[in-house]
Each structure stands twice: as C-alpha cells, then as structure tokens.
C-alpha positions in Angstrom: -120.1 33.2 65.4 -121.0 30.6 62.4 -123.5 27.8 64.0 -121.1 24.5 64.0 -122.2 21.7 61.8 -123.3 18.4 63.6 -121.9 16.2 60.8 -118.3 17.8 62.1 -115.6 15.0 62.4 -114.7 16.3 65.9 -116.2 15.0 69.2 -115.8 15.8 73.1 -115.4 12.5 75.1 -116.5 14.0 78.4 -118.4 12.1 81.3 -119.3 14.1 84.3 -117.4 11.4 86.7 -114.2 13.3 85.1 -115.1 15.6 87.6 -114.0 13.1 90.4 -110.8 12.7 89.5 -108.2 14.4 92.2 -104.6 14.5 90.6 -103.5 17.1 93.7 -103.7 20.6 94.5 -100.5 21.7 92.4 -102.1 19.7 89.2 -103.5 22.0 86.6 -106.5 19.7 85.9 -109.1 20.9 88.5 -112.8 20.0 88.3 -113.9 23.5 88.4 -111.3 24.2 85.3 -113.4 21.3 83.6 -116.6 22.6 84.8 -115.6 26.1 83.2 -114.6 25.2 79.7 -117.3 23.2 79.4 -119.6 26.2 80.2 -117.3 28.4 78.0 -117.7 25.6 75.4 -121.7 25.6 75.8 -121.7 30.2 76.5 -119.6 30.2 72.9 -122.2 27.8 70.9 -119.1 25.2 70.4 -120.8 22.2 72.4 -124.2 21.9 73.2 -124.8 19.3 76.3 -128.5 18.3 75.0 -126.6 17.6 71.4 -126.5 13.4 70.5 -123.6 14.4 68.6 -121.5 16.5 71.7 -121.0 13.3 73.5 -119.6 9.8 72.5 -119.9 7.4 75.9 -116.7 7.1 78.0 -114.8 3.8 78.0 -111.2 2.7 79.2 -108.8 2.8 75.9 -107.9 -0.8 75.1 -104.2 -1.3 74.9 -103.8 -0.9 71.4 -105.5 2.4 71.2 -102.9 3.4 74.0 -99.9 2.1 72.0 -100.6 4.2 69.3 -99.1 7.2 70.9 -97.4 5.5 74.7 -94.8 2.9 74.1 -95.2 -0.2 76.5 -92.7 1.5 79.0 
C-alpha cells in the first residue's frame, strides 16, 4: 500500500468523546464500530493517531456551515 501524503487535502475530525455518544441500540453508529474503523484506519496505514495532520480539533458547526447542506427546517 502506497504511504499517504501528509500534504493530502483530506482530514478525519474525530475526538474520542464521539465515543460517548448513545443514539440507541437499533442505531448503526456504535462506539465500538467507531473504535474499529479507526483501528482498521490506523492497521491499513490510512490514519496515523500520533500524526498532527490526522486530527483537526472538534468544534460545534456554526449555523452557516450547517446551512450549507440542512435547510433551516
């Protein structure tokens, strides 16, 4: 597998308190399905977790980043 460049446009936005999130049993979003991509991710050499270019921090979208793909409904 080719070594990924780390002046690559593409970014994760993850934050371990992702993992706290409980949407319900039936919801496909699990924390251990997060905890497993990101180790598939890491296992593959497509993230790297001690990388300063893996992570960007984690922050609330304002409302104009959230307009440009939710209306206000």
């Amino acid at each position: 597998m080719s070594e990924v460049k780390s002046d690559s446009r593409a970014r994760l936005i993850f934050d371990a308190d992702e993992l706290d999130y409980d949407f319900g049993s039936e919801h496909p979003l699990q924390p251990r399905r997060i905890v497993a991509l990101m180790d598939l991710l890491e296992t593959c050499g497509l993230w790297h977790s001690t990388d300063e270019y893996s992570i960007l921090p984690l922050r609330a979208a304002t409302v104009e980043e959230l307009s440009l793909v939710h209306t206000s409904d």
